[in-house]
N, C-alpha and C positions, 0 to 999 in steps of 0.2 A: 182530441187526439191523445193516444198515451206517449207518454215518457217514456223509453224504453229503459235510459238509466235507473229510474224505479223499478224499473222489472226486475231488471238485472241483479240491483241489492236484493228485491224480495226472492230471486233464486239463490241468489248467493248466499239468505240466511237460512232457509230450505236447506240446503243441498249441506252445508258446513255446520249445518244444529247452531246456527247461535251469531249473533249482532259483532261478537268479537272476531271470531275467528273468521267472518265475510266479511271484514274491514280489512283485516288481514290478505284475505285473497284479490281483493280490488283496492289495494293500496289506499283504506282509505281510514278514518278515524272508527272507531265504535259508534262515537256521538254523530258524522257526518251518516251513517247507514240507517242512526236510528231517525234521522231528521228526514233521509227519502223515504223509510218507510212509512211516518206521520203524513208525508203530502202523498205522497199513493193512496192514502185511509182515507186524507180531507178529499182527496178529488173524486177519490167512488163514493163517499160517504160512507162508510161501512169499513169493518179489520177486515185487512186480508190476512191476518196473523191470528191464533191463539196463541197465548204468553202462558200461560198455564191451562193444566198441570205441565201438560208438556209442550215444547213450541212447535206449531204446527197448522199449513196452510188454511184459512178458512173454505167454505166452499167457492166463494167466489176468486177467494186466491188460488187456489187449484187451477178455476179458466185460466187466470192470467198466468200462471205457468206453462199451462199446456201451450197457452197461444204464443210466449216468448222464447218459449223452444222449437216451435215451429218455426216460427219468425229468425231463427238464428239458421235453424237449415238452408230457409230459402234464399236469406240472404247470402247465404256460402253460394249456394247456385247463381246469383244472381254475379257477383265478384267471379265466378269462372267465366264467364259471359262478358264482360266488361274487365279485362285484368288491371284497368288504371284506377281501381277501388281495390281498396285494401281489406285484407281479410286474416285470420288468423287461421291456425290450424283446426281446423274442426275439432270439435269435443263432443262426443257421444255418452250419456249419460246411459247404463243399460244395466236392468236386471236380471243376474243371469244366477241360474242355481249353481250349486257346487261340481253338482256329480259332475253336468257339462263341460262346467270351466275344467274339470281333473281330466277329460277326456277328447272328447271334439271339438270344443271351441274355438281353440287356437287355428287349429289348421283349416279351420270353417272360415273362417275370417280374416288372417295371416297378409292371406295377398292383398287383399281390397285395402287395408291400414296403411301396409308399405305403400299401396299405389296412391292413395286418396290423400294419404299424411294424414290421417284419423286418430286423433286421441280418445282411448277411451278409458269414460271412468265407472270401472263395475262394480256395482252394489249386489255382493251375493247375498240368493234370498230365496228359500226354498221353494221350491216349483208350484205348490198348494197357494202361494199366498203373493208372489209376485205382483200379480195383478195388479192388486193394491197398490202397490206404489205406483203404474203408467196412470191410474187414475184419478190418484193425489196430485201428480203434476212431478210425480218425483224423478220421472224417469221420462228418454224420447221414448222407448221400447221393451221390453220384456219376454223372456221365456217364463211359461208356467203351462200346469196341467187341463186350463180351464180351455173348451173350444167356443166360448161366447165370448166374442169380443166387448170389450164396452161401448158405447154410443161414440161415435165420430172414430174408431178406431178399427183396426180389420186383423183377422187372424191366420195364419199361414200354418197347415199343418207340417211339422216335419218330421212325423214317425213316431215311435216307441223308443226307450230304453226298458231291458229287461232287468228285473233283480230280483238275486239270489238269497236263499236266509247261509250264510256263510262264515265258519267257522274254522279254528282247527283240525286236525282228525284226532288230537286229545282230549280238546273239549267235546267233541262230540262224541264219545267215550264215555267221559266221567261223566256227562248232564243227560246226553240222550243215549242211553243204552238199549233203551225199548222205542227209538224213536221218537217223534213231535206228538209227545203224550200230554194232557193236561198238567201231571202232575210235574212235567218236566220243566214245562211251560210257566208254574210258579214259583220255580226254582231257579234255572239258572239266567243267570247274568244276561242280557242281552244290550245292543247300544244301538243308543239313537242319535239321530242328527242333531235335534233341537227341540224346542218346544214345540213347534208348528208341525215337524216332521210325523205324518201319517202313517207311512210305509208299514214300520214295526207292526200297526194295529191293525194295518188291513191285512199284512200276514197273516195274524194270529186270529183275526174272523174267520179268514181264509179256510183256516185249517179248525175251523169251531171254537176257536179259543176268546173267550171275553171277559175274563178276569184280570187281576194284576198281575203285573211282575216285575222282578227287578230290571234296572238300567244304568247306564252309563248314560251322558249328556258328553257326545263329542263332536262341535260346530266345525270339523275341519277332514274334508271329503279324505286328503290325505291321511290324517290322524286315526280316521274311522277305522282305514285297512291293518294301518299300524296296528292298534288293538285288536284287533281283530287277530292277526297272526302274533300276537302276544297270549294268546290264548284267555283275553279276559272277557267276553262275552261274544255273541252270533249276531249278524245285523244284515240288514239288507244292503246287498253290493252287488253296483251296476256290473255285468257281464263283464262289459268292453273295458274295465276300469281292471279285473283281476286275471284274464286268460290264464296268462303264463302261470299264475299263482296254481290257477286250477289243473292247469295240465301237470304241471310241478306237480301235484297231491299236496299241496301249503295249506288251502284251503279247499272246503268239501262242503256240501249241501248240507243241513242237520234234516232237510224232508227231503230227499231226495225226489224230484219231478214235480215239486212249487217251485213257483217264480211267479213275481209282481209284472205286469207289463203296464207302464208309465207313458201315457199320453206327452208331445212336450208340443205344443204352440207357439210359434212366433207373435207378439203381438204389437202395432205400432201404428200410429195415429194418421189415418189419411192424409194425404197433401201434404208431406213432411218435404219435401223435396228428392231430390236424385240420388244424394247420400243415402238415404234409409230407406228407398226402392232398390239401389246397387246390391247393399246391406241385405234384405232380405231376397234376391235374387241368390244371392252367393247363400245364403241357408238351406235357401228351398231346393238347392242341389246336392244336402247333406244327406247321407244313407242312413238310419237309425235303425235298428231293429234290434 
């Protein structure tokens, strides 16, 4: 039979990067975390840790994440059912990209948290690569671009978000005079989300463009707009995120009639229990376009 307090350290160094700071969140020593994580190793025979280069589930510690996070939903359901079992407030561990959390998310989810007492803790993470982490064990659920679920898990489509290449109307003056011209294309400024972020390149294929060009690196959906109406470079911005801007004339298309249209997926591990059925019930009612 597993140990679930094993599990629990081995989420808890997961989830907190590190033996210290998950002693910290389970009130416990450094050395008491690193002693369940050695009998968790002696009882499967095998890490469920890599320690370097960087710390990180092995593949078998992945199962036993996914399986101790399920294990914690069901047992939430199981304590609403029996109310003389004690139970905590749910914690929902979710990947959610930026643009969403800057626009839909809250009010997509809002009621169910008050109702449920749901905590959540979101790991933003751009919609291309999300994935990744429900499949490491890092997460119960995820948003991202991809419609293939991973094994044991299921995918809920809920629409599009559209996006703009969106600038000032001074910058689009001084850089694109002749329009989304090549040569404009290796000249001015444009900003990207991240390293992982796509968008910018499938733009610029978009419109034939597959050279270099300059950028800005800015990880913060907010920030992005900011610059943007600071006149320092064009990027791709969600519709629903800029209206007012647009109608305002703040900001303007540098191609006028391109836009990206962006896949988003729900993604979340069968048989999680009634929380993360409620959860994706209350998404799959979101309008996207």
């Amino acid at each position: 039979m597993l140990d679930y307090k094993l599990l629990e350290a081995l989420a808890a160094v997961v989830e907190c990067g590190g033996f210290e700071r998950a002693g910290e969140a389970l009130g416990l020593s450094q050395s008491a975390i690193s002693q369940h994580i050695r009998t968790l190793e002696i009882r499967l025979g095998q890490p469920a840790l890599v320690r370097t280069p960087a710390l990180a589930p092995t593949p078998v510690g992945r199962q036993l994440l996914n399986h101790a996070r399920r294990v914690q939903l069901l047992e939430r359901d199981l304590s609403r059912a029996l109310p003389t079992l004690e139970s905590e407030a749910p914690r929902l561990r979710i990947a959610v990209n930026a643009d969403s959390l800057a626009t839909w998310w809250a009010e997509a989810v809002g009621a169910l948290c008050r109702e449920e007492g749901v905590v959540l803790d979101l790991v933003v993470e751009d919609q291309e690569v999300g994935l990744r982490r429900l499949r490491d064990g890092d997460v119960a659920a995820c948003l991202c671009a991809s419609p293939q679920p991973i094994a044991g898990a299921r995918a809920l489509p809920l629409g599009r978000m559209s996006y703009l290449p969106l600038a000032t109307p001074a910058y689009r003056e001084r850089h694109f005079p002749a329009g989304p011209t090549p040569e404009a294309f290796r000249q001015a400024p444009a900003i990207v989300f991240g390293p992982n972020d796509q968008l910018q390149h499938r733009f610029l294929a978009q419109c034939g463009y597959h050279g270099p060009f300059p950028y800005h690196l800015c990880p913060a959906s907010e920030g992005f707009v900011r610059l943007a109406l600071a006149g320092m470079g064009y990027g791709m911005i969600p519709r629903m995120q800029v209206e007012s801007r647009l109608a305002a004339g703040e900001l303007v298309s540098i191609a006028p009639g391109e836009a990206l249209e962006v896949p988003l997926y729900w993604h979340s591990w069968r048989h999680s229990g009634q929380l993360i059925e409620r959860l994706s019930e209350a998404l799959g009612a979101v309008t996207l376009v």
